[in-house]
C-alpha positions as CSV (number, residue, x, y, z in Angstrom):
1,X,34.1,103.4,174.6
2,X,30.7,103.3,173.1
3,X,30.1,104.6,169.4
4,X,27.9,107.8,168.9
5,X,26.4,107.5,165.5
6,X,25.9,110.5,163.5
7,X,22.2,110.8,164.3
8,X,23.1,110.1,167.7
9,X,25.5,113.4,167.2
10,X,23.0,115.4,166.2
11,X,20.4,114.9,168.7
12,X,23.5,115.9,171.8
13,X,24.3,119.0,169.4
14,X,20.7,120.6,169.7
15,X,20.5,119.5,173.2
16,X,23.5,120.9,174.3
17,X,23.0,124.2,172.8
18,X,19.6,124.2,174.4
19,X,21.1,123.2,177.5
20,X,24.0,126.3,177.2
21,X,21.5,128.8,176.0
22,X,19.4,127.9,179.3
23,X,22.7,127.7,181.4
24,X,23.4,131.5,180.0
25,X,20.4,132.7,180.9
26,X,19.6,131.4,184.4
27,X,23.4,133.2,184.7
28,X,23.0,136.4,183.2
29,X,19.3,136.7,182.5
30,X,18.6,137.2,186.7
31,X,21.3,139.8,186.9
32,X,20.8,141.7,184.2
33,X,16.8,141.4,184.2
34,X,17.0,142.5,188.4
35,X,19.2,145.7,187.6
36,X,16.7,147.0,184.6
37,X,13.6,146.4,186.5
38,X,15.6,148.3,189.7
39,X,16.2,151.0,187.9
40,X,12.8,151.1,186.7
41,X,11.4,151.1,190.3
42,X,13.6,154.3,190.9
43,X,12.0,155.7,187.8
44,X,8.5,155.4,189.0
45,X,9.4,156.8,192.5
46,X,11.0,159.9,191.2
47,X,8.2,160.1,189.1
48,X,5.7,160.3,191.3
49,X,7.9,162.4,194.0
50,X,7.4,165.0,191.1
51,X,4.1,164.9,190.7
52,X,3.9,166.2,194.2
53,X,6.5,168.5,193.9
54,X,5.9,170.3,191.0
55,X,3.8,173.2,189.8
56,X,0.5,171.0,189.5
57,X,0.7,169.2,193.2
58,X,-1.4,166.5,193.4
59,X,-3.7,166.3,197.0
60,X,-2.1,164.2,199.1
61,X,-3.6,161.4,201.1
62,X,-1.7,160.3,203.7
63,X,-1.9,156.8,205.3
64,X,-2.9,156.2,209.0
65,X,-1.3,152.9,209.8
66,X,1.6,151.0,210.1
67,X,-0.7,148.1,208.9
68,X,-0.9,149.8,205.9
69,X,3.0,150.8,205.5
70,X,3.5,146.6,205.4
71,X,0.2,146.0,203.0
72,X,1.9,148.6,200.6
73,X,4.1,145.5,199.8
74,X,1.2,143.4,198.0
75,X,0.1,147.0,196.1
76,X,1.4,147.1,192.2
77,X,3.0,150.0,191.8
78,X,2.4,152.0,195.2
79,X,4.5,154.8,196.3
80,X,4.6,156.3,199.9
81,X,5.8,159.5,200.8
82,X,7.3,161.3,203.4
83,X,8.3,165.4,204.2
84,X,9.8,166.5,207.1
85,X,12.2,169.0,208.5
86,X,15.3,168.7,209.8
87,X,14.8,171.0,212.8
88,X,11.2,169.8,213.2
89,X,11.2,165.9,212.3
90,X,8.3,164.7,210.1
91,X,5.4,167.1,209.0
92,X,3.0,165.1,206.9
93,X,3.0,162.0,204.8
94,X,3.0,158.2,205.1
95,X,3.1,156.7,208.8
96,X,6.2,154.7,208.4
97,X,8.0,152.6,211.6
98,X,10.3,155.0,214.2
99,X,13.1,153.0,213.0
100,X,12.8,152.9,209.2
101,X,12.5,156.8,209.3
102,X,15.5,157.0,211.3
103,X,17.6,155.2,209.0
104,X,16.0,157.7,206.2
105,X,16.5,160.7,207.8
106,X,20.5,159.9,209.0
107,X,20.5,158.9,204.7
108,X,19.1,162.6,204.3
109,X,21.2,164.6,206.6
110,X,24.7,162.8,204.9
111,X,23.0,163.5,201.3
112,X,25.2,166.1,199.6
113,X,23.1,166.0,196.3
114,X,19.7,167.0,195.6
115,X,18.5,163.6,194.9
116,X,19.7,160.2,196.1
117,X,18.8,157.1,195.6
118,X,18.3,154.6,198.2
119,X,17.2,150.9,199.9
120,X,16.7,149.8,202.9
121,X,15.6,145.4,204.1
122,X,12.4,145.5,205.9
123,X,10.5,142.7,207.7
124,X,12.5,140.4,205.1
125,X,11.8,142.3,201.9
126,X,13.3,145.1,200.2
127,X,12.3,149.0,200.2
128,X,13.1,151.5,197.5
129,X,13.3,155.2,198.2
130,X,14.6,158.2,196.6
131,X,15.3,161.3,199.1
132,X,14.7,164.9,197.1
133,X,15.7,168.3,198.9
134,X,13.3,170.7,198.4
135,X,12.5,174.8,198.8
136,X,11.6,175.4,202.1
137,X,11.2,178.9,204.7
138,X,11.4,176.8,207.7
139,X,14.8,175.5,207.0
140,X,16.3,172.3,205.3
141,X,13.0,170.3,204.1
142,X,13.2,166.4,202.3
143,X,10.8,164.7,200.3
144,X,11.4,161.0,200.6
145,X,9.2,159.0,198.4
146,X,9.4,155.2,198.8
147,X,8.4,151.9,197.1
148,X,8.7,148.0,198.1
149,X,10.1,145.5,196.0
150,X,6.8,143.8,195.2
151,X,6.7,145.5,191.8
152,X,9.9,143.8,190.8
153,X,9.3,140.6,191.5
154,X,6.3,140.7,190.1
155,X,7.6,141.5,186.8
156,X,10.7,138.7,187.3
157,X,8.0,136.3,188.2
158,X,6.1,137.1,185.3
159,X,9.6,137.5,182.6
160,X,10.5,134.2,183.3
161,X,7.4,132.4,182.8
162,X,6.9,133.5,179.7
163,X,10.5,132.8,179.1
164,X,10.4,129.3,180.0
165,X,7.2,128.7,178.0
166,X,9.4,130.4,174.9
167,X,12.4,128.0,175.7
168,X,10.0,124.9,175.3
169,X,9.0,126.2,172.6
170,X,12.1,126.9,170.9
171,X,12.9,123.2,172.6
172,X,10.3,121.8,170.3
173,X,10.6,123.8,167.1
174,X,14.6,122.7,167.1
175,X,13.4,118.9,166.8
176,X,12.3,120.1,163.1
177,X,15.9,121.5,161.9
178,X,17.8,118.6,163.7
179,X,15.4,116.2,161.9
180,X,15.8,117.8,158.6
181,X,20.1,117.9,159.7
182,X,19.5,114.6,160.1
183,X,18.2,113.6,157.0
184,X,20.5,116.1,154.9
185,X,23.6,115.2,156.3
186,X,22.7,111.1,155.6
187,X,21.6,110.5,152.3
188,X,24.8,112.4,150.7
189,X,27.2,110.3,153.3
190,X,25.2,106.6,153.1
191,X,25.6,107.2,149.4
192,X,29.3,108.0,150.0
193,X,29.7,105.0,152.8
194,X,28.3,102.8,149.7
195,X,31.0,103.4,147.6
196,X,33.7,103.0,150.1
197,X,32.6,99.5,150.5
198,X,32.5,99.0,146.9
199,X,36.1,100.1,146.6
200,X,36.9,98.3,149.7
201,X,36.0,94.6,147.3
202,X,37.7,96.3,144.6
203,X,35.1,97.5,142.7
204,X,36.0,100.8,141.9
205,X,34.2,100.9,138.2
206,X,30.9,103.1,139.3
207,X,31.4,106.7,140.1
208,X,30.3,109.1,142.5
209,X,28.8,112.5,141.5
210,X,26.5,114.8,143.8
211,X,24.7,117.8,143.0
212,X,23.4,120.3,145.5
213,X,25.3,121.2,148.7
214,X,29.2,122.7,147.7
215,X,31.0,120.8,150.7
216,X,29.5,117.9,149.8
217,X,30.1,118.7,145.8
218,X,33.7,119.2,147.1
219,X,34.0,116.0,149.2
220,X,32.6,113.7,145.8
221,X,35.1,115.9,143.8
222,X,38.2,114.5,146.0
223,X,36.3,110.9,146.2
224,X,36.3,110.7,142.0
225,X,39.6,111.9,142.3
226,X,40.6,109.0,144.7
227,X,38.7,106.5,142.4
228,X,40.7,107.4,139.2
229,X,44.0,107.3,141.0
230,X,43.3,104.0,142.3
231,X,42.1,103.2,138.8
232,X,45.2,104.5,137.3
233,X,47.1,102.8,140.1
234,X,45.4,99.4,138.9
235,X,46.0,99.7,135.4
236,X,49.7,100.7,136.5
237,X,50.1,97.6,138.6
238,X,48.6,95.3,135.7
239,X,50.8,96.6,133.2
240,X,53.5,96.3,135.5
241,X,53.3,92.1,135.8
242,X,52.8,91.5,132.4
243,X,55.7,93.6,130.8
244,X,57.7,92.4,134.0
245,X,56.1,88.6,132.9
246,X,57.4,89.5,129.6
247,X,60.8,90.8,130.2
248,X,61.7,87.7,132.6
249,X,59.9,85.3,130.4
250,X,62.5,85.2,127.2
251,X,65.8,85.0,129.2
252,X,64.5,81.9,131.4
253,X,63.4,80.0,128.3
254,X,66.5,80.4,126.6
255,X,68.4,79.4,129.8
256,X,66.0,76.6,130.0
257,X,66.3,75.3,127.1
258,X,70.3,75.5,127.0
259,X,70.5,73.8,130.1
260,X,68.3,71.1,128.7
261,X,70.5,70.7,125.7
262,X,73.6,70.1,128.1
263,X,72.0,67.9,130.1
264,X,70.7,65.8,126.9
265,X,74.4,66.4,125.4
266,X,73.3,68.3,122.8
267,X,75.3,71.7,122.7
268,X,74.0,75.0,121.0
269,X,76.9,76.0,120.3
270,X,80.3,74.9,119.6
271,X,80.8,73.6,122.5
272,X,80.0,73.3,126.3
273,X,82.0,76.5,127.5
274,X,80.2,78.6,125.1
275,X,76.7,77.0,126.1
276,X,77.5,78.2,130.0
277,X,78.6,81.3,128.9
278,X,75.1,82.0,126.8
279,X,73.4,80.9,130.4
280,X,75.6,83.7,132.6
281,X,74.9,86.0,129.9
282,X,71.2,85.7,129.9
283,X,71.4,85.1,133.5
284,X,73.3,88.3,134.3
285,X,70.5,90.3,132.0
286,X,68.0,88.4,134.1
287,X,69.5,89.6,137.3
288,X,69.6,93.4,136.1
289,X,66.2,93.1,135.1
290,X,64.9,91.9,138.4
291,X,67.2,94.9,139.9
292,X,65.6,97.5,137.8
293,X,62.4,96.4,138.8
294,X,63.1,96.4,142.5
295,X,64.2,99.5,142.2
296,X,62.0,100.8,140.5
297,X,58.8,99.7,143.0
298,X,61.0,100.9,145.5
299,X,61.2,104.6,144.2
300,X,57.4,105.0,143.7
301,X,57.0,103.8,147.7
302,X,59.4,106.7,149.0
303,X,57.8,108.8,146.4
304,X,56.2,110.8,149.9
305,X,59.4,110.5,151.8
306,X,61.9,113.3,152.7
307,X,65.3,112.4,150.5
308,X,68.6,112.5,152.2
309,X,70.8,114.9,150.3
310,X,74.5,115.2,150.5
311,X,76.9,117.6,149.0
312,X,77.5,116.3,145.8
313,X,80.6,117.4,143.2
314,X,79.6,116.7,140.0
315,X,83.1,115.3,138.6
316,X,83.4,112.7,141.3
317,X,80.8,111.0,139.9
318,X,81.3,111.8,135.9
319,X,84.8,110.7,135.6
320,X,83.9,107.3,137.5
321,X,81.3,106.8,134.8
322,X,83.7,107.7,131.9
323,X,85.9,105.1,133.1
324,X,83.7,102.8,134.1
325,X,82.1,102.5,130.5
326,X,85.2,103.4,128.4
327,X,85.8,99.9,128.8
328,X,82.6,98.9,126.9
329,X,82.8,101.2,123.8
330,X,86.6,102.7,123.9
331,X,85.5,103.5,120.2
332,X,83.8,106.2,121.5
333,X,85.0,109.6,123.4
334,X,83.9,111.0,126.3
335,X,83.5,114.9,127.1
336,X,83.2,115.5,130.6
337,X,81.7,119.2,131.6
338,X,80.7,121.3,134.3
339,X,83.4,118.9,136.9
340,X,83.7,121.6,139.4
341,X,79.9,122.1,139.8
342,X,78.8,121.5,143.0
343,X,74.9,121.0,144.1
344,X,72.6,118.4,146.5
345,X,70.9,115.4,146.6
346,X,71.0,111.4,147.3
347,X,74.3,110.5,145.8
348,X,73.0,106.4,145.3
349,X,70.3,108.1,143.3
350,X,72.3,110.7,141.3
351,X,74.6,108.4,140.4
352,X,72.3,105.5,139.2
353,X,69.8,108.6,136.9
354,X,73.3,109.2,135.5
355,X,74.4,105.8,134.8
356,X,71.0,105.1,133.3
357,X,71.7,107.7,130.9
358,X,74.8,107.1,130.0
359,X,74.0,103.2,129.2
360,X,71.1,104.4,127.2
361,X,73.7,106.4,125.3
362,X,76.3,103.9,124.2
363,X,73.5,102.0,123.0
364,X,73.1,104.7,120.1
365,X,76.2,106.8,120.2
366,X,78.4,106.9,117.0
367,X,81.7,108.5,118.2
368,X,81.1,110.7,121.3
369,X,79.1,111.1,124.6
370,X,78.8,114.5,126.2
371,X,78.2,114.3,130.1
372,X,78.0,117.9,131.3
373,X,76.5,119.8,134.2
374,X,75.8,123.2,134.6
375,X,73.8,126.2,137.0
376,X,71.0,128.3,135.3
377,X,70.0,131.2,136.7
378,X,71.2,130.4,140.3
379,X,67.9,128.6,140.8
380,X,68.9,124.7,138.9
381,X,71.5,122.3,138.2
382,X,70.7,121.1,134.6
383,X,72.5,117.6,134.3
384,X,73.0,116.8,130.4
385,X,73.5,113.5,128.9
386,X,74.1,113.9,125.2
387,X,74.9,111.7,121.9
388,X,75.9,112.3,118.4
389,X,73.9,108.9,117.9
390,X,70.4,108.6,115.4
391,X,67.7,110.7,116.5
392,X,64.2,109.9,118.4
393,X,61.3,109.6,116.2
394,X,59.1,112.7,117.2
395,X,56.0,110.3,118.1
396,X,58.4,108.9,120.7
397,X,59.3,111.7,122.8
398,X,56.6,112.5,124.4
399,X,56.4,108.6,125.6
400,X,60.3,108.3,126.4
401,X,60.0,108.4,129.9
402,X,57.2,105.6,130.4
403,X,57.8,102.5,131.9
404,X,58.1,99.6,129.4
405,X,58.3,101.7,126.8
406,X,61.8,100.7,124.5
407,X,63.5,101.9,121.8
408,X,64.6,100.4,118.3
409,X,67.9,99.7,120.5
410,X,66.2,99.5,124.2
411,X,67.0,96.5,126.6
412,X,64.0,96.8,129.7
413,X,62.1,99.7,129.3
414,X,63.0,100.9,132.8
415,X,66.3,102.7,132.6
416,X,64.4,106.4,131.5
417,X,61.4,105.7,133.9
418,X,63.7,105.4,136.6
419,X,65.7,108.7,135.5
420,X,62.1,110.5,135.6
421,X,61.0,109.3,139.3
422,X,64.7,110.0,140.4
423,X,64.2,113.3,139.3
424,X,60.8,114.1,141.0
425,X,61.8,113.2,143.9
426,X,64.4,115.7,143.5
427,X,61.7,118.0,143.0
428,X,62.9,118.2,139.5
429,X,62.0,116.8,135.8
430,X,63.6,115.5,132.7
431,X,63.2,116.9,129.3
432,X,64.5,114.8,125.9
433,X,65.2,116.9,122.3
434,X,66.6,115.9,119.5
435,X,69.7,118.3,118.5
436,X,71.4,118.9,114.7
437,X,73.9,116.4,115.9
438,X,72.4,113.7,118.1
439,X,69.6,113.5,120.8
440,X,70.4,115.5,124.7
441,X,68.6,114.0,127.7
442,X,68.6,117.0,130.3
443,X,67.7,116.7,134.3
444,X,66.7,119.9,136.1
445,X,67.3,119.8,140.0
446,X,66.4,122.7,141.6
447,X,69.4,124.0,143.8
């Protein structure tokens, strides 16, 4: 299918609204023009039927010929008229044909009104008359006064000449607004188009500002907007591979370099068992590194997507925690609170924002971890982590939910960004504070 280009698009607008206007017209234009100029006719017949009528008669010339009664039709304006009596047939007036009288004087003798109006198709063109009862001591008198069509047309003829001389006018004056369209719809979008093709080779550094028309102030608005994001987005991505450079980088050297020692014979430590122990070790942190990062990437690309949500009890997944890391500090107790509180959302997810937060809290807990959930105001689950462990320096609470960014005690820098994005797409947020007795990490989830 062949492309239109926006000039192109222009051009078949103005034309086709010329072409619909004219359409419209040659429709209702005929019918409605035909009907005024029809009624006017009548008007001018009664008109001068009371002029001959009335108080001030005019003298009345009469024609002589049916030659006449047909040349009426080429007269502007011309009225004929005819009176006659019922009982005595035609008096004076107009010579008009045996037959067209007939047909007048059957229209008079069914006329129950004083006036009617009538037509009749002579010799191929149309005859207008208007039948009037009138005061008479002979009996029941008519004055028919009649007119031909010619006066119509005339006026038609004449209405839609000027009409199509105004239509190629207005014709030629549109070229000047859909030339000035033209020009005021391109500029602002090969400005635009410009930009897209910058960003498109990844050069999104200039930006994009118009001035003037408030669509188009709107649509460079939502462009700048797009060019920060993917901005942001860049910035994001770059910081992503080095810190995720960074993280991976220390654990492969050391299992580098303690896999060359064993292979040269030389062992770290005290012997070879403890050397392949140091090599799981830092290969296991490896591997949760790597996980954390896949998962993280993989919650920003379903950031759009619905989330399955289940029915969730919030013990069943507490008490599996609580045992699960008793095993790592069993110096330290665990309060579980809220068991029987029941609310929805991905279980995978809940679970893994929970375990995050409770690894991040043995890191710095001193005796006790509080893992409680609760319903506020009917509207929110609020999830609560809490320790009794040091608290957060104030300058880093406002950055504890960014990527990368790690405590005195941190491991990855990923476990509390992956709690925040867990919770957005919940359609919920996290909130940190530091308490008299230790630091509470809170999730609220809306119901």
């Amino acid at each position: 299918m062949k492309q239109v280009n926006l000039t192109q698009r222009i051009w078949l607008s103005f034309i086709l609204l010329i072409l619909l206007v004219g359409l419209l017209i040659v429709v209702i234009y005929p019918i409605s023009l035909k009907t005024t100029l029809t009624e006017e006719t009548y008007r001018i017949i009664e008109k001068e039927q009371d002029r001959f009528t009335g108080p001030n008669q005019a003298p009345f010339d009469p024609r002589d010929t049916e030659i006449d009664f047909i040349e009426r039709r080429q007269a502007e304006r011309s009225v004929g008229h005819i009176f006659f009596v019922a009982q005595y047939g035609m008096l004076q007036g107009d010579h008009v044909p045996s037959d067209v009288v007939n047909e007048m004087r059957d229209r008079a003798a069914q006329q129950l009104t004083d006036r009617g109006r009538y037509e009749l198709t002579y010799g191929g063109s149309t005859l207008f008359y208007v039948i009037s009862k009138v005061d008479s001591m002979v009996g029941d008198a008519h004055h028919i006064a009649f007119m031909w069509d010619s006066y119509r047309d005339q006026m038609v003829n004449q209405l839609w000449e000027r009409l199509l001389y105004i239509l190629i006018l207005a014709s030629f004056v549109s070229l000047f607004p859909a030339f000035w369209l033209k020009n005021y719809l391109r500029q602002p979008l090969s400005i635009l188009g410009n930009h897209f093709e910058q960003i498109s080779n990844r050069n999104w550094q200039e930006p994009f500002e118009w001035k003037g028309d408030q669509d188009f102030q709107k649509l460079s608005f939502q462009f700048e907007q797009m060019r920060q994001n993917l901005i942001n987005y860049d910035k994001a991505q770059k910081t992503f591979i080095q810190h995720a450079s960074h993280e991976l980088k220390t654990p492969i050297m050391v299992v580098k370099s303690y896999a060359k020692s064993v292979k040269d014979g030389v062992f770290p430590q005290e012997n070879l068992e403890q050397a392949m122990d140091v090599i799981i070790e830092e290969s296991n942190r490896m591997e949760k590194r790597v996980k954390d990062m896949l998962y993280f990437t993989k919650l920003d690309s379903i950031k759009d997507e619905i989330i399955h949500r289940d029915d969730i009890v919030f013990g069943s997944i507490a008490y599996q925690l609580e045992e699960r890391y008793r095993i790592q500090r069993n110096d330290l107790s665990f309060i579980v609170e809220g068991a029987q509180v029941e609310f929805t959302g991905d279980r995978e997810q809940v679970q893994i924002l929970l375990e995050n937060l409770v690894e991040n809290a043995l890191r710095y807990a001193e005796t006790t971890i509080w893992i409680k959930a609760e319903v506020e105001n009917d509207e929110a689950v609020v999830l609560t982590v809490k320790n009794d462990g040091e608290r957060i320096p104030s300058k880093e609470l406002s950055h504890i939910f960014t990527p990368f960014r790690k405590g005195n005690k941190g491991q990855f820098g990923l476990g509390l960004a992956i709690v925040k994005r867990i919770a957005e797409l919940h359609g919920g947020y996290p909130t940190v504070k530091n308490d008299e007795d230790g630091v509470s990490f809170k999730i609220f989830l809306p119901l």
